[in-house]
TORKE-999460 format. One record per residue (C-alpha): z, y, x; residue in three letters. Coordinates in steps of 0.25 Angstrom, whole numbers, plus 5000, padded with zeros to 4 digits. Each point is the difference from the previous one (the first is absolute). Layout:
<atoms>
ZYXALA ...
</atoms>
This chain:
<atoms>
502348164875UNK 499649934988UNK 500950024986UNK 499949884995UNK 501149935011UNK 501349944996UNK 500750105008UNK 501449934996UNK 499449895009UNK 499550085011UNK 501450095001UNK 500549875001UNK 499349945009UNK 500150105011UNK 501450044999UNK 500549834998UNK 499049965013UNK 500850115007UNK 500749955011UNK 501450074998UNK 500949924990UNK 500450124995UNK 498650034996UNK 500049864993UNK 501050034991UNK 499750124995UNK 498649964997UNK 500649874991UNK 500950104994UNK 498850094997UNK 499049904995UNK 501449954991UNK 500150154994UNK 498550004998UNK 499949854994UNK 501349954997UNK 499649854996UNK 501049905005UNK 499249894992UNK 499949895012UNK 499749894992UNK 500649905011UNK 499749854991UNK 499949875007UNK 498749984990UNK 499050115001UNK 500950115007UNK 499650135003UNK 500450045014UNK 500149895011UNK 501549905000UNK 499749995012UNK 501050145001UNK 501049954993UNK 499949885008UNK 500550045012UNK 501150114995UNK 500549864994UNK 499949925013UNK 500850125009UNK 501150014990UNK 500349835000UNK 500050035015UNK 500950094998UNK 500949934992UNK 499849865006UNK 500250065016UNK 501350064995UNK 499450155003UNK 500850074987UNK 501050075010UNK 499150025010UNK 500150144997UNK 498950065012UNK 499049874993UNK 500350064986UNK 499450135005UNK 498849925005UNK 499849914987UNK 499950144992UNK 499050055008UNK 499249885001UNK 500249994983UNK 499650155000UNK 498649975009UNK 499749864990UNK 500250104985UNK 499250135008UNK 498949885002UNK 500449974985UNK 499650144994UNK 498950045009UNK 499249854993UNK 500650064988UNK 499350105000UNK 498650005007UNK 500049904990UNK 500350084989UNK 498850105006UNK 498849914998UNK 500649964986UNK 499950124994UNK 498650055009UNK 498749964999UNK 499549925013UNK 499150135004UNK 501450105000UNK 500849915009UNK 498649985008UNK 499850175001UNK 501650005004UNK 499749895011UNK 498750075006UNK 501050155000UNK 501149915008UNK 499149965010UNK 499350155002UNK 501550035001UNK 500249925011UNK 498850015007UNK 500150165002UNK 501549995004UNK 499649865009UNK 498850095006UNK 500850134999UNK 501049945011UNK 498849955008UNK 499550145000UNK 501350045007UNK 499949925010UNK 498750035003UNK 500450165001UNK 501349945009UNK 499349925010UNK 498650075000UNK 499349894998UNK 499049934989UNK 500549865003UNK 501649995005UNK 499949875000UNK 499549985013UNK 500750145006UNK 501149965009UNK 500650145002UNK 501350064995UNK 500649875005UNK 499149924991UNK 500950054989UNK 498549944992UNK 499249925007UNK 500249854994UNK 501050064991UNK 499350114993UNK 499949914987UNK 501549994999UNK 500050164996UNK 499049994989UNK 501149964989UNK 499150054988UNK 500850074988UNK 501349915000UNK 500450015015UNK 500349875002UNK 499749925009UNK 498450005003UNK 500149864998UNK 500250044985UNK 498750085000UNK 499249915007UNK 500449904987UNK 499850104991UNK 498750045004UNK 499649855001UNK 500349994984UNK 499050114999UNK 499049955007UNK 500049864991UNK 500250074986UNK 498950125002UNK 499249885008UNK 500149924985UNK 499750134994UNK 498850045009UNK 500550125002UNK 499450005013UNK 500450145006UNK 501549974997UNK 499849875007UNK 499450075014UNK 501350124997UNK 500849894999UNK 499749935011UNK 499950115010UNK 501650024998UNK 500249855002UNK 499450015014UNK 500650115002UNK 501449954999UNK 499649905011UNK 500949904991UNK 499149865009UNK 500949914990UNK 499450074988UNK 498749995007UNK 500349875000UNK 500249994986UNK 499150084994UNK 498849925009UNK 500349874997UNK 500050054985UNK 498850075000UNK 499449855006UNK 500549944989UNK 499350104989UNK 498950005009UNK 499649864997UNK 500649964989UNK 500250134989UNK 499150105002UNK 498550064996UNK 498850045012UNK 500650154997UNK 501349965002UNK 499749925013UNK 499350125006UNK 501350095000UNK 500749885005UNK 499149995012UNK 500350185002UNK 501549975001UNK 499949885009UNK 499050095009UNK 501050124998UNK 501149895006UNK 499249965011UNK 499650145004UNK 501650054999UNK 500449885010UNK 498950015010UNK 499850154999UNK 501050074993UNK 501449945003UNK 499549885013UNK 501549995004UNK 500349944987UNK 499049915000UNK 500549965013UNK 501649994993UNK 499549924988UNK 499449905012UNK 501149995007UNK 500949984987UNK 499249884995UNK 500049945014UNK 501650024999UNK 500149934984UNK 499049885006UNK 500649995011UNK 498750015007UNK 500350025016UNK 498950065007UNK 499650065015UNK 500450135002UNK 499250084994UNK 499050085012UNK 499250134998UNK 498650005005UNK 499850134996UNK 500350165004UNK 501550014994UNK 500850045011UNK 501449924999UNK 500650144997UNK 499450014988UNK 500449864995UNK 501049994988UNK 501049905006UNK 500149894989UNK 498549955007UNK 500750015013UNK 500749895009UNK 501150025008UNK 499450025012UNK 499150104995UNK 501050074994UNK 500850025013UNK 498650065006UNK 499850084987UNK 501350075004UNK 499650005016UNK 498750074996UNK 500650104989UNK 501050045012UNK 499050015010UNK 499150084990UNK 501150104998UNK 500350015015UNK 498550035001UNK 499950114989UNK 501150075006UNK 499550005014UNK 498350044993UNK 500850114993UNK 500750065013UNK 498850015008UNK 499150064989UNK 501150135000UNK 500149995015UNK 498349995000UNK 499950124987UNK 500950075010UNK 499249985012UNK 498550034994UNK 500650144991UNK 499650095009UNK 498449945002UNK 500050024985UNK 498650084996UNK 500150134993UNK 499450004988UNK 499749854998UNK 501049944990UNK 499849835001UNK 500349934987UNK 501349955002UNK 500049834999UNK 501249964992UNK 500649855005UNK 500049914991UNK 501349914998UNK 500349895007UNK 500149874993UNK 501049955013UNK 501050114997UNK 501349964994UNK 499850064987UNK 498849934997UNK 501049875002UNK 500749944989UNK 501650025002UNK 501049904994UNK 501050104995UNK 501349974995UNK 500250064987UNK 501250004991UNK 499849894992UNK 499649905013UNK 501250065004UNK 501049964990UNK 499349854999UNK 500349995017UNK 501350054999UNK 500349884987UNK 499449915011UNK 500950045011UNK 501349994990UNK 499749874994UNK 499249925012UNK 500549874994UNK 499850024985UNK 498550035004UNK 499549895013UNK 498650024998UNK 500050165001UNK 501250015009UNK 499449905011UNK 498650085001UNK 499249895005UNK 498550015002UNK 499350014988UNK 499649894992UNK 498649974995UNK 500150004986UNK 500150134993UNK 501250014994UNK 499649974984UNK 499849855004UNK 501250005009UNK 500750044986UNK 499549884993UNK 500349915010UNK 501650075001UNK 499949974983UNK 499649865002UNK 501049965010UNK 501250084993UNK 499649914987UNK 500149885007UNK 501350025005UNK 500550064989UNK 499249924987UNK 501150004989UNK 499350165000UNK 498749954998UNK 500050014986UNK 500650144997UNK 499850065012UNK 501250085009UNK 499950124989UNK 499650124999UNK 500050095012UNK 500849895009UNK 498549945008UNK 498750064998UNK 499650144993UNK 500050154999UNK 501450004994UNK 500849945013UNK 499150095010UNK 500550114990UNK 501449944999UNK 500450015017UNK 499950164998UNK 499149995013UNK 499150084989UNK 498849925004UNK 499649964984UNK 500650154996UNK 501550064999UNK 501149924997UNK 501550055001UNK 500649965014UNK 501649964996UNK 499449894991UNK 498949965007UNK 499849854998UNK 499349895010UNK 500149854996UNK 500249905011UNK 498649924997UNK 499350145000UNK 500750045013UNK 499649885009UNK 498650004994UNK 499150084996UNK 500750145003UNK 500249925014UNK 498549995000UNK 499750154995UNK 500850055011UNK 499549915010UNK 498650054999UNK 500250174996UNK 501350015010UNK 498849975010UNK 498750085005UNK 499150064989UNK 499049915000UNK 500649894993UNK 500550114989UNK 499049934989UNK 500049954987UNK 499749855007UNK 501350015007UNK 500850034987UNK 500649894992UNK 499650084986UNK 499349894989UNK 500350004987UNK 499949845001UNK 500950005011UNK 501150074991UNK 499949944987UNK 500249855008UNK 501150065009UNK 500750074988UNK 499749944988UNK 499549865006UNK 499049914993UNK 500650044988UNK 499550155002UNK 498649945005UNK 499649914990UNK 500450134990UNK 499250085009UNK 498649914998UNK 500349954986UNK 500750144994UNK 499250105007UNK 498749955006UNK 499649884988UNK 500650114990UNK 498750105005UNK 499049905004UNK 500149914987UNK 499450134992UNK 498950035007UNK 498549955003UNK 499749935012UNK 499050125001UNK 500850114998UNK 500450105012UNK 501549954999UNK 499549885009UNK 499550075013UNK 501350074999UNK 501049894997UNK 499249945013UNK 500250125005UNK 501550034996UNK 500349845004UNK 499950045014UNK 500650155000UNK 501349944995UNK 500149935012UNK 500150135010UNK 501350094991UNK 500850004990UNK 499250054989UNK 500849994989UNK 501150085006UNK 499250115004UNK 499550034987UNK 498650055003UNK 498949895001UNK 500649924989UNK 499950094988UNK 498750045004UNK 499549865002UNK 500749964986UNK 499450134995UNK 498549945004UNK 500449874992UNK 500350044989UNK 498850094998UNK 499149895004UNK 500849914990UNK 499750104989UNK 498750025004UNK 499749834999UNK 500750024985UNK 499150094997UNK 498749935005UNK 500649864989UNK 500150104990UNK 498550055002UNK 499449855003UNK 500949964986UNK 499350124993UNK 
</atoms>
């Protein structure tokens, strides 16, 4: 690897994208040892890191005071931790910003393409694995080992921080729009492989409709030629590669328009058996089990007469000729080549909070048939209605970790947003009948509504519900105007700020302290190098 890196940054960067807070902290305690500059320069003219963070520490703590939460001393806890997550995002800004300060453009850019190698070996490392596991050169359409792959095979390749593969699928997104303004077109195809490979349809989403955008409206014939490859090397992954999630990402856009459609009828050769059951109806679920029962019946009863017939023909066995023995292949109608709906711990714990508070949550307690909205809209709409019965909370929100974010999943000690001690675990009434009602309605079901479009995670959802309008109007004119009013309307920033506009919808970015820094990372840089580009034309 090449010298001339800023290695700070890179040692940064892969220990702070980690998905261990514990790893977090150490790197911002590291990178602090290393470079010790606590020079924020917050200002209401001209300042040098976003309000926006101090914004909302400021929102949560008039909440606090004004809800009468000072006793509380369970919510304390929470409003700590929530602080703690807001100054971490504080210091990582501080200090990717302090990176292409003191670098030129070409260090940070060197430490950008070693990131993304980085990723890619460990992102393509894992996929090796799975190969050598399964046996297979494409998992993504091997149903054996209880399709432990199958559709899901992208949710294992995490990439270096071992988060979510959501988070790589983003990351790798960044990539493609900054080494596609770059015209580093090898880093661009790399980059693009991992993406697919995460099988992340909302960053495919995302990342297509941008790539339209710079398509027609910011891009030269050379740059429009690598955009056609990674629109083909989408296509060919949905159709070829990965058909069952081009089939999900159908039936999900069906589900957020509301589109209703005949069942859906196979006129080709796939056997029922071989079906994934999200495509199936219920009838044709009930004949999928009839047909897997009757298969097994059958296999047992072929395997019993071949001993008893092996039996029968030994003793006409010719001496001397040895036949090349046939080795079966496996069936694709056994049960292990059948998805199982296991129970698992953590399923376990959310059914068993179900069963003891059936009244605190209706919608998961009462188990209905499922709806046809994925569960992100549903979330909007539970938002929309709670404020309309509750709007004197409109303007500051319910506050922090009391409606919508990664806190208050982290809060209930359920550890779904991470670990959190059980004696003073803390669920808010307004988060209770909501949105955790919502979570646990969809992931205390079968596996297949265990997606990112059935969680309530958006950024936008939690800065209305917990900071209300107040928070939201920081976020646009404190965060995104803070960015968007130093840079070109050519500049790279814009793809991904259309970009970033629509990934904050699908989690709670800022508490998870990856994507953002990185993003705010490729701002600044592409600030800098704008600076640069005045100073040149001036001279």
């Amino acid at each position: 690897m090449p010298a001339n890196i800023d290695w700070k940054l890179l040692i940064f960067l892969l220990l702070f994208l980690n998905v261990k807070l514990v790893v977090k902290a150490a790197a911002i305690l590291l990178i602090y040892i290393l470079r010790n500059d606590f020079k924020f320069g917050f200002s209401l003219r001209n300042s040098r890191l976003p309000l926006f963070y101090l914004l909302v520490i400021g929102i949560a703590l008039f909440n606090w005071l004004f809800y009468g939460l000072i006793g509380n001393t369970k919510y304390n806890l929470v409003l700590f931790t929530g602080i703690l997550f807001w100054i971490l995002c504080i210091l990582a800004a501080q200090q990717v910003k302090l990176s292409v300060e003191k670098n030129d453009t070409g260090t940070i850019h060197r430490t950008i393409v070693v990131f993304f190698i980085i990723n890619a070996i460990v992102s393509l490392a894992i996929y090796a694995g799975i190969i050598a596991e399964t046996g297979h050169i494409n998992p993504y359409t091997y149903q054996g080992n209880y399709q432990k792959y199958f559709i899901g095979t992208g949710d294992y390749i995490k990439g270096l921080t071992f988060d979510t593969s959501t988070t790589n699928a983003v990351l790798n997104s960044f990539a493609v729009i900054y080494f596609l303004s770059k015209g580093k077109n090898m880093m661009v195809i790399l980059c693009m492989a991992v993406m697919l490979l995460t099988g992340s349809n909302v960053a495919n989403l995302l990342l297509s409709g941008t790539m339209l955008f710079l398509f027609f409206f910011q891009s030269n014939r050379d740059q429009k030629s690598i955009i056609t490859v990674c629109l083909v090397m989408l296509v060919t992954f949905l159709v070829k590669v990965s058909p069952q999630n081009n089939e999900h990402l159908v039936n999900v856009c069906q589900d957020l328009f509301h589109i209703r459609t005949a069942p859906k009828r196979f006129v080709d050769n796939i056997p029922i058996t071989a079906r994934p059951d999200s495509v199936l109806t219920a009838e044709e679920k009930k004949q999928k089990t009839a047909q897997l029962y009757m298969d097994s019946v059958n296999l047992l009863l072929y395997e019993k007469n071949l001993k008893r017939s092996q039996i029968t023909m030994a003793p006409m066995a010719i001496p001397g000729f040895i036949e090349k023995p046939i080795l079966p292949k496996d069936s694709i109608h056994t049960p292990r080549f059948q998805h199982k709906n296991d129970t698992n711990a953590l399923k376990k714990d959310l059914i068993a909070y179900v069963e003891k508070h059936p009244d605190a949550v209706p919608l998961s307690s009462r188990m209905d048939s499922m709806p046809g909205f994925p569960g992100k809209l549903m979330a909007l709409q539970q938002t929309g209605r709670y404020f309309r019965q509750h709007p004197g909370k409109l303007l500051t929100g319910t506050g922090m970790g009391n409606f919508s974010s990664k806190l208050a999943f982290r809060a209930t000690a359920m550890k779904v947003a991470g670990g959190y001690p059980a004696r003073l675990a803390y669920i808010s009434d307004d988060f209770r009948s909501d949105h955790l009602d919502l979570y646990l309605y969809f992931f205390t079901n079968k596996d297949d509504y265990h997606s990112i479009v059935n969680t309530p995670n958006s950024t936008y959802d939690q800065l209305l519900g917990e900071y209300g309008l107040a928070g939201l109007i920081s976020f646009v004119g404190f965060y995104m105007v803070f960015f968007l009013k130093q840079l070109r309307t050519r500049s790279y920033a814009i793809p991904l700020f259309l970009f970033m506009t629509g990934a904050f919808f699908i989690d709670y970015w800022f508490e998870q302290l990856s994507v953002v820094v990185f993003f705010e990372l490729l701002l600044w840089l592409n600030i800098k190098e704008e600076s640069n580009k005045k100073i040149n034309e001036a001279a």
